[in-house]
ROTIVO-289659 format. One record per residue (C-alpha): residue number from 1; chain; x, y, z. Coordinates in steps of 0.001 Angstrom, whole numbers. Example, Ala and Ser with C-alpha at 12.3 -4.5 7.8 and 13.67 -1.06 7.14 Angstrom:
2
ATOM   num   chaine         x         y         z
ATOM     1        A     12300     -4500      7800
ATOM     2        A     13670     -1060      7140
***
This chain:
504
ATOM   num   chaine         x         y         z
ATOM     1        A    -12253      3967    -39784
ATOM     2        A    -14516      6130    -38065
ATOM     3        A    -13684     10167    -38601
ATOM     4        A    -11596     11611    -35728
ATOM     5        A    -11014      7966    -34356
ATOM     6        A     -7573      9135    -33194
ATOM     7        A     -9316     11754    -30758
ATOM     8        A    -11245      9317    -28844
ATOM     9        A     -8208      6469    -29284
ATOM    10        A     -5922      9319    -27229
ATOM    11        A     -8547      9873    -24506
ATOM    12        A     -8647      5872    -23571
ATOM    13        A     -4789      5921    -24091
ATOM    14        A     -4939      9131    -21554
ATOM    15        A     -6941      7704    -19360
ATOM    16        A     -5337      4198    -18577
ATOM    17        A     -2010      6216    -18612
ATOM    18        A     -3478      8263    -15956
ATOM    19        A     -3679      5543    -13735
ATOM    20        A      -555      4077    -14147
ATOM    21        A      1394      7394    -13450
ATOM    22        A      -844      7619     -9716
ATOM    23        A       531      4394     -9027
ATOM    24        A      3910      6008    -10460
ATOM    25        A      3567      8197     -8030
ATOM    26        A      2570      5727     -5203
ATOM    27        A      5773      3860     -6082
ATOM    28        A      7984      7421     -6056
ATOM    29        A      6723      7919     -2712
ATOM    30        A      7753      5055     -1239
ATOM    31        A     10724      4648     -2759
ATOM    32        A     10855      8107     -1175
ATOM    33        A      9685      7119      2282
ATOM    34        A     12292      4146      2225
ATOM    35        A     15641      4980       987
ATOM    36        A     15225      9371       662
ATOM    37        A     17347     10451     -1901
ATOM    38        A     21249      9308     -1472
ATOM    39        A     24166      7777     -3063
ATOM    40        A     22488      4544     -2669
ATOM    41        A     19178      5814     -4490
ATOM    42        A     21017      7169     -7385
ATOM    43        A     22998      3723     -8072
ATOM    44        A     19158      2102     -8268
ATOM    45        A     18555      5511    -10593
ATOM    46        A     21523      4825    -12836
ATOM    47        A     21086       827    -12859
ATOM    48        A     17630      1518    -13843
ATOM    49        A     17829      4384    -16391
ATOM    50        A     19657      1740    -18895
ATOM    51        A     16965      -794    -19411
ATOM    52        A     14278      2130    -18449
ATOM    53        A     15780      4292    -21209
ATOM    54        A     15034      1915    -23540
ATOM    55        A     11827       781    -22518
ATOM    56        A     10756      4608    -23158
ATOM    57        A     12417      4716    -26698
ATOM    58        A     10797      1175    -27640
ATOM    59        A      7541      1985    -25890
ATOM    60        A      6933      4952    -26505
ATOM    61        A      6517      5328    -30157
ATOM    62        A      9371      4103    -31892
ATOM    63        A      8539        64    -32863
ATOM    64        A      5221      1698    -33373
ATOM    65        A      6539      4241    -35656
ATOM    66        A      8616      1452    -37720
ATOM    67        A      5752     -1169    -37252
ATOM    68        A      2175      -182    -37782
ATOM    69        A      2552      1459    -41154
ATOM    70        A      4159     -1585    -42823
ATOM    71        A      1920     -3835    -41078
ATOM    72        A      -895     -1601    -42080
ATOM    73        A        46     -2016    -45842
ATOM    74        A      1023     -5638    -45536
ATOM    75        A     -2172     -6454    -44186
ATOM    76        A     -4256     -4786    -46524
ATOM    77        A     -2378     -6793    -49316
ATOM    78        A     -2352    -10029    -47729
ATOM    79        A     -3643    -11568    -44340
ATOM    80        A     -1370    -14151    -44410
ATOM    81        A      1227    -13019    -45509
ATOM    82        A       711     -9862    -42189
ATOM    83        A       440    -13201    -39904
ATOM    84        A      3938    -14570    -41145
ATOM    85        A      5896    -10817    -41034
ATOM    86        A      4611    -10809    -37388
ATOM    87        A      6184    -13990    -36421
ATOM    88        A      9114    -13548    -38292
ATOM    89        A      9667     -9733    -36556
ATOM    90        A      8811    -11212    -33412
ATOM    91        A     11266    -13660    -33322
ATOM    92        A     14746    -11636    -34708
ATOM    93        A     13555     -8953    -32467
ATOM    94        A     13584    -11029    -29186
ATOM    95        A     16801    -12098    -30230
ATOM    96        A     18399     -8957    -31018
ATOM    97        A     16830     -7551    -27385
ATOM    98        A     18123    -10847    -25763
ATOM    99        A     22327    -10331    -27067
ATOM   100        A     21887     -6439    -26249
ATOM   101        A     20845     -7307    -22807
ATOM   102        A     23173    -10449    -22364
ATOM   103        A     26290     -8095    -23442
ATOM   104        A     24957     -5227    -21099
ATOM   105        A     24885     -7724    -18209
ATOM   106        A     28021     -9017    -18895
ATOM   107        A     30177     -5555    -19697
ATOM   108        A     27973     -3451    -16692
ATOM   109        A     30600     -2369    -15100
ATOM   110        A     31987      -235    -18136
ATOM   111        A     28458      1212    -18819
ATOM   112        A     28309      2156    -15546
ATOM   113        A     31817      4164    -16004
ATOM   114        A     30115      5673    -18999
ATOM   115        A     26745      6245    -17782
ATOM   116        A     28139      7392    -14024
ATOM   117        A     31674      7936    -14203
ATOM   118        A     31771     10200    -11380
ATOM   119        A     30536      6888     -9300
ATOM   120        A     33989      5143     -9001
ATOM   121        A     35041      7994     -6286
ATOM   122        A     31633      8073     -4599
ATOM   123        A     31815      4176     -2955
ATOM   124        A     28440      3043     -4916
ATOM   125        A     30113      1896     -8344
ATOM   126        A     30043     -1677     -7181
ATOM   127        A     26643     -1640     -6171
ATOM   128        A     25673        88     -9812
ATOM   129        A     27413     -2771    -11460
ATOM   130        A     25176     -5166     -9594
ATOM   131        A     22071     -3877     -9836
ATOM   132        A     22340     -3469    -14060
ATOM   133        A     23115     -7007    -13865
ATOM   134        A     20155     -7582    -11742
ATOM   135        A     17862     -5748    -13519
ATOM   136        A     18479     -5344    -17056
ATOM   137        A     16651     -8709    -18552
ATOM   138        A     14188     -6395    -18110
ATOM   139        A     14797     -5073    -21398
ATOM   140        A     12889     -8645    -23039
ATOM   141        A     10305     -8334    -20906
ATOM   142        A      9076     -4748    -22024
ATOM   143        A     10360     -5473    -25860
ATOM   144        A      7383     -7772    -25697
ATOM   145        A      5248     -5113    -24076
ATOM   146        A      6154     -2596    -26894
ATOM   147        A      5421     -5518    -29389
ATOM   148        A      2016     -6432    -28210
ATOM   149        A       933     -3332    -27852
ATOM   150        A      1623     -1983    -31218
ATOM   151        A      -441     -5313    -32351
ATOM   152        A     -2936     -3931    -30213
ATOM   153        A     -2808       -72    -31152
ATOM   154        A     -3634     -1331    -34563
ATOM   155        A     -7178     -2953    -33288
ATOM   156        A     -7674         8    -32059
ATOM   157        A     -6785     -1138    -28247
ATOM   158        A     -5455      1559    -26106
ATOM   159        A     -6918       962    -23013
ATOM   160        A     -4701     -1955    -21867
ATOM   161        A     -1234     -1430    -23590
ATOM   162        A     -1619      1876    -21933
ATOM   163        A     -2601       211    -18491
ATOM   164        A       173     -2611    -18118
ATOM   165        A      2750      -420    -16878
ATOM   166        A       681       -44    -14057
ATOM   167        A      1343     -3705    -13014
ATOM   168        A      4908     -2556    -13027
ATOM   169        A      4539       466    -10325
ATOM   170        A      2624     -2100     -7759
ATOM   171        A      5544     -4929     -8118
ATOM   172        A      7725     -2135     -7295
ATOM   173        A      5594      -662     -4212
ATOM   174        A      5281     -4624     -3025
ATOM   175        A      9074     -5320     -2967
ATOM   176        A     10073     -1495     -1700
ATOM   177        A      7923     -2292      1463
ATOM   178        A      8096     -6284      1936
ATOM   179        A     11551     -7006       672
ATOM   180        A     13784     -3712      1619
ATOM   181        A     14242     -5137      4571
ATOM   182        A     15939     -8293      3517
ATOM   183        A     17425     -7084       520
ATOM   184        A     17989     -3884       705
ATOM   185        A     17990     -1377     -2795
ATOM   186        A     18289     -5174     -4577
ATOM   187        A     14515     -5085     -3892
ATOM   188        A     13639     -2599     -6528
ATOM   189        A     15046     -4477     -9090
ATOM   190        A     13688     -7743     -8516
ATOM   191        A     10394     -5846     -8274
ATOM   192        A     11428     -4482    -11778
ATOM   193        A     11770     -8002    -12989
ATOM   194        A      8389     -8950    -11404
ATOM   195        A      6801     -6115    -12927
ATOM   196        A      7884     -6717    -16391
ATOM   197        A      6331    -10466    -15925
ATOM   198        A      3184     -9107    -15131
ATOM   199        A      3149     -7045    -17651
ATOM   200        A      3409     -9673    -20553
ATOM   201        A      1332    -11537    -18961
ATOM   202        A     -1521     -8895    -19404
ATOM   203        A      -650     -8117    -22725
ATOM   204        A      -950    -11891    -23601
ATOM   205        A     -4512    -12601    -22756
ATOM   206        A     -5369     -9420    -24753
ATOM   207        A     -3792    -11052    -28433
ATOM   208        A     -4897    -14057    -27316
ATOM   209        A     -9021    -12225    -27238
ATOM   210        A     -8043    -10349    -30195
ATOM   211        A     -7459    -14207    -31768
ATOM   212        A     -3605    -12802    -33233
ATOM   213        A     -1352    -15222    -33724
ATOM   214        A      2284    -14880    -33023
ATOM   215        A      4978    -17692    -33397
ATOM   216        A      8484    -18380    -33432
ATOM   217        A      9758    -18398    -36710
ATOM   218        A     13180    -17582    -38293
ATOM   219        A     11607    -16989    -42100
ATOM   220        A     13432    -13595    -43483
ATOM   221        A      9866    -12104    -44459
ATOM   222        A     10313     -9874    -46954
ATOM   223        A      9508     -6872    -45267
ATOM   224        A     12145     -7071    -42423
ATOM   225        A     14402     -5449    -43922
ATOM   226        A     12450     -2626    -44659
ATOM   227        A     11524     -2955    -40635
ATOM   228        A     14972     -2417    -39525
ATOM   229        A     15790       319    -41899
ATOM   230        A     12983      2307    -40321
ATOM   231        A     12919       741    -36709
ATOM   232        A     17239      2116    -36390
ATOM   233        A     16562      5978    -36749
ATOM   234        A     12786      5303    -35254
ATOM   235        A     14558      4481    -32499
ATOM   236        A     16949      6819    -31942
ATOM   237        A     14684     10341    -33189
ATOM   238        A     12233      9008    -29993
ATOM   239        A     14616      9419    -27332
ATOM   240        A     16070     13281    -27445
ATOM   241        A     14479     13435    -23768
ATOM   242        A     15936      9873    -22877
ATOM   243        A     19073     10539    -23997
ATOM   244        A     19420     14373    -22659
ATOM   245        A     18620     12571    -19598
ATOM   246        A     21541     10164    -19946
ATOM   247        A     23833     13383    -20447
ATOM   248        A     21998     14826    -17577
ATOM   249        A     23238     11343    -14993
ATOM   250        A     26707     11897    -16287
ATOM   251        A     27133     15345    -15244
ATOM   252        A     25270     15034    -12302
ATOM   253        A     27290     12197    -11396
ATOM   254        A     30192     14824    -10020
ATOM   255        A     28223     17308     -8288
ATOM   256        A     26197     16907     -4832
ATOM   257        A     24715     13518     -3353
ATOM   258        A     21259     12762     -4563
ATOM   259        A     21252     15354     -7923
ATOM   260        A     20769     12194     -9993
ATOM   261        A     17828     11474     -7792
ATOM   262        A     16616     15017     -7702
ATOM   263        A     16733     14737    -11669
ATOM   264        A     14936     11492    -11733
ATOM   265        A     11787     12531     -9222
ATOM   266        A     11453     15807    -11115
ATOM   267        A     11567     13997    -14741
ATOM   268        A      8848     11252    -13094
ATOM   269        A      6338     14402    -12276
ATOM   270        A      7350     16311    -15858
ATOM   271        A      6360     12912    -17366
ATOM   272        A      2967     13238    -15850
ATOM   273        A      1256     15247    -18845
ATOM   274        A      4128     13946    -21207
ATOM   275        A      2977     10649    -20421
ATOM   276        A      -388     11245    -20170
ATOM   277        A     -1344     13072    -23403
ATOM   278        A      1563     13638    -25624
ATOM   279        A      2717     10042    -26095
ATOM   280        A     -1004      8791    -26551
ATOM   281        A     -1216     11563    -29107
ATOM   282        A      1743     10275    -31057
ATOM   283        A       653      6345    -30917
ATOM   284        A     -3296      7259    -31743
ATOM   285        A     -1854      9427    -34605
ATOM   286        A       403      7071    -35740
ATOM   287        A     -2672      5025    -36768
ATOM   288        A     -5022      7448    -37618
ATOM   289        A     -2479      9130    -40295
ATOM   290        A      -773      6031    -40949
ATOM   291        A     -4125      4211    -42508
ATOM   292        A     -5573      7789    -44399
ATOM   293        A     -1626      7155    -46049
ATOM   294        A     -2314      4202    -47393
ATOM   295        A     -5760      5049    -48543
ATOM   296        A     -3754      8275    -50178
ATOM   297        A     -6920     10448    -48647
ATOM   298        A     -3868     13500    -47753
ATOM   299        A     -7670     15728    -47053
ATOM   300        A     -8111     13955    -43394
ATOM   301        A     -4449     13265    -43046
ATOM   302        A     -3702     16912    -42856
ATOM   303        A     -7063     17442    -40968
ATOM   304        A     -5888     14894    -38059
ATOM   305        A     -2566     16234    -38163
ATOM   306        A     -3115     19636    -37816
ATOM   307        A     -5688     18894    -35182
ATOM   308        A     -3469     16858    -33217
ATOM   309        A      -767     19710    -33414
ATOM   310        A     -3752     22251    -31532
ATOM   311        A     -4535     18921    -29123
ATOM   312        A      -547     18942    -27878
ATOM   313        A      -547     22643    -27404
ATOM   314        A     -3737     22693    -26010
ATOM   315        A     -2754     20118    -23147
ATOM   316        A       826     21205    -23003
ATOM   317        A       981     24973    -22630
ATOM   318        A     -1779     25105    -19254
ATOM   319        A       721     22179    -17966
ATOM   320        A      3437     23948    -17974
ATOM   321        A      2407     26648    -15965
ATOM   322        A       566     24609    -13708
ATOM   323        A      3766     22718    -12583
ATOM   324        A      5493     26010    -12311
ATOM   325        A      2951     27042    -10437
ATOM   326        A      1970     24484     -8216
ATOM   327        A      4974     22089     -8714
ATOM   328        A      6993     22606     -4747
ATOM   329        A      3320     21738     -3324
ATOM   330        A      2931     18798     -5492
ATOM   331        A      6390     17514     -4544
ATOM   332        A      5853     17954      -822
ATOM   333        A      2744     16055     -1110
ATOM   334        A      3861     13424     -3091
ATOM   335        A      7550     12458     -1619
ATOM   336        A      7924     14590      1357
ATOM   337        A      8117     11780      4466
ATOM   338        A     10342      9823      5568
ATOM   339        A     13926     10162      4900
ATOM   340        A     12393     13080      1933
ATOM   341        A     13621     17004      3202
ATOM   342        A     12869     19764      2366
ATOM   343        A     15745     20777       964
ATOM   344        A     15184     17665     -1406
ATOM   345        A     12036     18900     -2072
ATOM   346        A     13449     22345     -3228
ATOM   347        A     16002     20921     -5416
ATOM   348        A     13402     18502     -7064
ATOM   349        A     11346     21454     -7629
ATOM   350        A     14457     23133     -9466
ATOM   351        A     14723     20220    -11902
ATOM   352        A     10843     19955    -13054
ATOM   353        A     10833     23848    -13258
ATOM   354        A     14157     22892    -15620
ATOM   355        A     11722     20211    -17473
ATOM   356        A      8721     22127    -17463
ATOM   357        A      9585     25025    -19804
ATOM   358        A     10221     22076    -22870
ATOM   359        A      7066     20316    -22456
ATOM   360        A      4982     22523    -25304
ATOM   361        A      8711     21648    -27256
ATOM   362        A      8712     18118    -26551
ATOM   363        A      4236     17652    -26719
ATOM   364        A      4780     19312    -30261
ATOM   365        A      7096     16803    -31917
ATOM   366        A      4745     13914    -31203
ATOM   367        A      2091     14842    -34356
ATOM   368        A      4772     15838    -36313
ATOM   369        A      6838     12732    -35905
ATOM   370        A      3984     10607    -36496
ATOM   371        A      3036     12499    -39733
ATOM   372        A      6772     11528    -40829
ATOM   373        A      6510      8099    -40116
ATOM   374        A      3121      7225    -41563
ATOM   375        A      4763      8389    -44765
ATOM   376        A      7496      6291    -44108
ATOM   377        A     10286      9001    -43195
ATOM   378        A     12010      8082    -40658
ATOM   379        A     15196      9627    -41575
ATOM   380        A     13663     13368    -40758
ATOM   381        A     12909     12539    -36930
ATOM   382        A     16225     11010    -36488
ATOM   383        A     18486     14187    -37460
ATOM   384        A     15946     16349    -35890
ATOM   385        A     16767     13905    -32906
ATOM   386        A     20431     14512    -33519
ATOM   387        A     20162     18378    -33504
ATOM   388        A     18185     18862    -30503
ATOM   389        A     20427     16318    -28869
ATOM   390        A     23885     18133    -29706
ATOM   391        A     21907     21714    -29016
ATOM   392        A     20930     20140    -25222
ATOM   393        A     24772     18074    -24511
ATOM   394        A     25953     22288    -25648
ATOM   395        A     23591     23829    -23062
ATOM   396        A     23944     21072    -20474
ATOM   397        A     27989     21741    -20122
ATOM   398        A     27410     25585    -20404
ATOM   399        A     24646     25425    -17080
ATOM   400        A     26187     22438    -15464
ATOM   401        A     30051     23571    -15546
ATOM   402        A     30680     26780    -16606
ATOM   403        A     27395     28801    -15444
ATOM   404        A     27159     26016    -12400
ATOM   405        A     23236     25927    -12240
ATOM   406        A     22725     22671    -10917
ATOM   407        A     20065     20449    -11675
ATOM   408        A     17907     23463    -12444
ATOM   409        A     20687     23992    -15360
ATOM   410        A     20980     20430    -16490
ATOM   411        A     16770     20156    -16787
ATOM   412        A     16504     23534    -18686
ATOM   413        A     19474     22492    -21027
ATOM   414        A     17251     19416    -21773
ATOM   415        A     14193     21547    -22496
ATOM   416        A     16009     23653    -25234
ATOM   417        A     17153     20702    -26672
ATOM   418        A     13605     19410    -27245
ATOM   419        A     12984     23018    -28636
ATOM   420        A     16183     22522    -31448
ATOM   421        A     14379     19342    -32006
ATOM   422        A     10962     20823    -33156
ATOM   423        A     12149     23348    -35036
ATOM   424        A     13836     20980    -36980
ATOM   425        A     10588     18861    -37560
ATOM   426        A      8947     22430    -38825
ATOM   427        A     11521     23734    -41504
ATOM   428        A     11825     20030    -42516
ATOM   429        A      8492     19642    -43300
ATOM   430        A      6407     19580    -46157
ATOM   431        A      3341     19163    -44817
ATOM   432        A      -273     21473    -44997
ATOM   433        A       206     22944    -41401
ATOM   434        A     -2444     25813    -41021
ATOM   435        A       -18     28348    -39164
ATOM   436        A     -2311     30897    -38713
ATOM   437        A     -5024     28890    -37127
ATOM   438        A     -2483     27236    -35206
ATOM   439        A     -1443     30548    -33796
ATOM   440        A     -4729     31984    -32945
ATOM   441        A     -5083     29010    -31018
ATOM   442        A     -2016     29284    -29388
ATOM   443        A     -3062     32830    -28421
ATOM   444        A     -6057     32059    -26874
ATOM   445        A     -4325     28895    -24349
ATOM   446        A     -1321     31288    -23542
ATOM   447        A     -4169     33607    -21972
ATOM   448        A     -6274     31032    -20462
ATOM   449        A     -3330     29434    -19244
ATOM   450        A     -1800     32884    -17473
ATOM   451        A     -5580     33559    -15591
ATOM   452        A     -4966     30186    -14788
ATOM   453        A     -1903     30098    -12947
ATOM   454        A     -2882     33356    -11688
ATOM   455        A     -6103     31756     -9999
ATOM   456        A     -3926     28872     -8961
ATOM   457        A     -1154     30948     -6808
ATOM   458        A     -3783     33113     -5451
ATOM   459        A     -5686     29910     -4658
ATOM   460        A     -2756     27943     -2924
ATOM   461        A     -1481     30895      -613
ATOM   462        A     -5300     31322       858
ATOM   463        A     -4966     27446      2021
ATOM   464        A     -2786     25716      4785
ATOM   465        A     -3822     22052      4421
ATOM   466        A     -1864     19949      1750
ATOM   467        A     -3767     17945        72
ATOM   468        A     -6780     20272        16
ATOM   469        A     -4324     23116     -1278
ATOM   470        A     -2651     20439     -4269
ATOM   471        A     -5920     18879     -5305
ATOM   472        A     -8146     22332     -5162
ATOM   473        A     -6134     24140     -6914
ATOM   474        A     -5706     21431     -9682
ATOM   475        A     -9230     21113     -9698
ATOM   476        A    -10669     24847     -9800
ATOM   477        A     -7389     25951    -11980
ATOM   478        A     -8781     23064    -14473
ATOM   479        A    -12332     24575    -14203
ATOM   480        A    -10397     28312    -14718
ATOM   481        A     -8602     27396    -17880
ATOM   482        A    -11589     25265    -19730
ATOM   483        A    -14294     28122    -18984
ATOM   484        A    -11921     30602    -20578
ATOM   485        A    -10805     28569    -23491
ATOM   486        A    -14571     28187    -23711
ATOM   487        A    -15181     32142    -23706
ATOM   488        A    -12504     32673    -26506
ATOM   489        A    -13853     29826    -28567
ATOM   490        A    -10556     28315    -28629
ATOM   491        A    -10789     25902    -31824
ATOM   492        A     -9047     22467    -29818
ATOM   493        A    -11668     22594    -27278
ATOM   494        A    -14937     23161    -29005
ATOM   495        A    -13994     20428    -31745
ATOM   496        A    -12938     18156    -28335
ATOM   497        A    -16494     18711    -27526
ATOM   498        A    -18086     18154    -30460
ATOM   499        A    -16051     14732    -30952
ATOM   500        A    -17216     13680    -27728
ATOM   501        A    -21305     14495    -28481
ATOM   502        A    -21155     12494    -32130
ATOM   503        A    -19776      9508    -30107
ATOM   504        A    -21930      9895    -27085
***
């Protein structure tokens, strides 16, 4: 594989993310525009964080995590014997997916009372129940996705498996403005269940070009074991964001109308750079260190890893301010009309400032994850998981309850937890990470970052107009931070460059 591979692999998987998340963003705003933020909005919120949740955890790295590095071995040792592990995964995986889902659908109205207990004396508990039951065969449709694209990832494909979820936000913009009518909040998730059709679909003609054959087949390959040993705590170290989220709904649940919605919009805009960069990080990784493992060349895998460790920092850190910054504007652009206020605005703006302060924590345990699972750890991620998720459930009661901070409180709990989580990763490790390099660089983006936001506030109180304020301001902070980074030398950005000119 070509040097650096993963580098160019996380810019297409940025890019095509990048238009997904504007069409996110399309669909927030008209969700938005037609329902506002209400009881009725956070019982579609609720109803869809379930299936959602584990669309994130599945697609998001963790089948990846489990999958490419066996698949990566097993291929190398035998084509055909790769071909037969895929069908045989395939199938015991749609069937595990399909009696999770069937059970969900049939006990919904007791995950509701766990998810949302403080539902049953707000009048939309009924109208939860139905939507899960609406909604959640989702959860096949996107196990595919997250199947495919992993296939995919390992061809070196990012473009599209990073682009499908795209189809998703339209089907969900279609049925919010054609359907609400007639159906009410029900239209969001039968757009949901559109979406997810679509999105096979896509992923579909792209194994079928890639000639990779996939059949039902209910042959115990040898290897699945060894899947589901690794695919459990994959699964579970990949969602300490999902499932501070989940403790975030349940708490939220008893204080004002609309918090769970306030959470939700704010988490959508956090997930912008999360999204956008970190996760695309983790999956190009994932390959990159996962194939150097199994050629036992530990020179490059360090390189890459330490490299992509600089990469999440350098991406992350200029982010964070920049919501801080510039994150009320954003949200008044984005999802103020309609039945949106402006006090919903401000309390949206509480819970991404909440978000924003973990993103460097959560960016950061992307390389390091993937550097445990291309060794075949996945035990490590999964009780670093388990710390940062008992260190945010701790700070989430302290600001929601007894310090009574809101959303803002619930958000910020969420951050430190991703923080607990990454230090974990660190002391755990064993790995060649170049700490002193790493710092320098971290130096030199904390002060580009700072003359940044600087710039950006000065910049955004000199101009009236919206959308000129948002967009200039992302646009000329952008140009602020890269010509400084440029003036210290920062280390992430020249070797970006040079990447860029040996492929051009």
């Amino acid at each position: 594989m070509k040097r650096n591979q993963f580098v160019l692999n996380t810019v297409v998987f940025s890019l095509a993310t990048l238009i997904s998340r504007i069409l996110g963003y399309v669909r927030d705003a008209t969700i938005a525009f037609v329902f506002g933020a209400s009881n009725l909005t956070d019982a579609f919120f609720v109803a869809w964080r379930l299936p959602n949740t584990l669309r994130q955890l599945i697609g998001e790295g963790s089948f990846n995590a489990a999958f490419i590095p066996i698949y990566t071995e097993e291929k190398k040792r035998s084509g055909k014997s790769a071909e037969e592990y895929v069908s045989s995964l395939f199938t015991y995986y749609t069937l595990i997916l399909s009696i999770i889902a069937f059970f969900v659908i049939i006990f919904a109205d007791l995950f509701v009372k766990i998810i949302a207990p403080g539902f049953i004396n707000k009048g939309n508990f009924e109208e939860t129940v139905t939507l899960v039951r609406i909604v959640f065969p989702y959860l096949v449709l996107v196990g595919w996705v997250s199947f495919f694209m992993a296939l995919l990832n390992v061809k070196d494909r990012f473009f599209i498996p990073a682009v499908s979820p795209a189809l998703l936000n339209l089907s969900f913009i279609f049925f919010a403005l054609i359907f609400s009518q007639f159906y009410g909040i029900y239209a969001l998730a039968y757009g949901a269940l559109a979406g997810g059709v679509l999105q096979v679909t896509l992923q579909l003609v792209f194994i079928y070009k890639e000639r990779i054959k996939i059949k039902p087949s209910f042959r115990l390959h040898e290897k699945l074991k060894e899947t589901w040993k690794r695919l459990i705590p994959a699964f579970t170290s990949f969602g300490v964001s999902q499932f501070a989220f989940i403790i975030d709904t349940v708490i939220a649940s008893f204080l004002v109308g609309g918090a769970i919605s306030y959470l939700y919009y704010g988490n959508r805009i956090f997930q912008l750079p999360l999204g956008l960069f970190a996760i695309g990080l983790g999956n190009a990784l994932l390959v990159s260190l996962s194939k150097y493992y199994s050629e036992r060349d530990m020179s490059h895998f360090y390189k890459d890893l330490n490299n992509g460790i600089k990469l999440a920092i350098f991406i992350s850190i200029p982010a964070t301010v920049g919501m801080i910054v510039l994150g009320k504007e954003i949200i008044e652009l984005l999802l103020m009309r309609g039945a949106f206020s402006e006090k919903d605005v401000l309390m949206t703006f509480y819970a991404l400032a909440g978000y924003s302060i973990g993103l460097t924590g959560y960016a950061l345990t992307r390389p390091l994850k993937s550097a445990f699972f291309a060794t075949g750890d996945t035990k490590t991620p999964l009780y670093s998981t388990i710390f940062g998720l008992t260190g945010g459930i701790i700070f989430a009661i302290i600001f929601g309850f007894a310090l009574k901070w809101g959303v803002f409180g619930l958000a910020l709990a969420s951050s430190i937890g991703g923080f607990f989580n990454l230090l974990y990763l660190y002391k755990k490790s064993s790995f060649f990470i170049d700490i002193k390099d790493i710092g320098r660089s971290f130096m030199k983006i904390t002060v580009s970052s700072i003359i940044m936001g600087l710039f950006v506030y000065i910049l955004k109180t000199n101009i009236d107009i919206k959308v000129l304020q948002v967009f200039s301001s992302i646009l000329l902070g952008l140009f602020v931070y890269l010509l400084f980074s440029y003036l210290l030398k920062e280390s992430s950005l020249i070797f970006f460059i040079n990447v860029i000119r040996k492929n051009s």
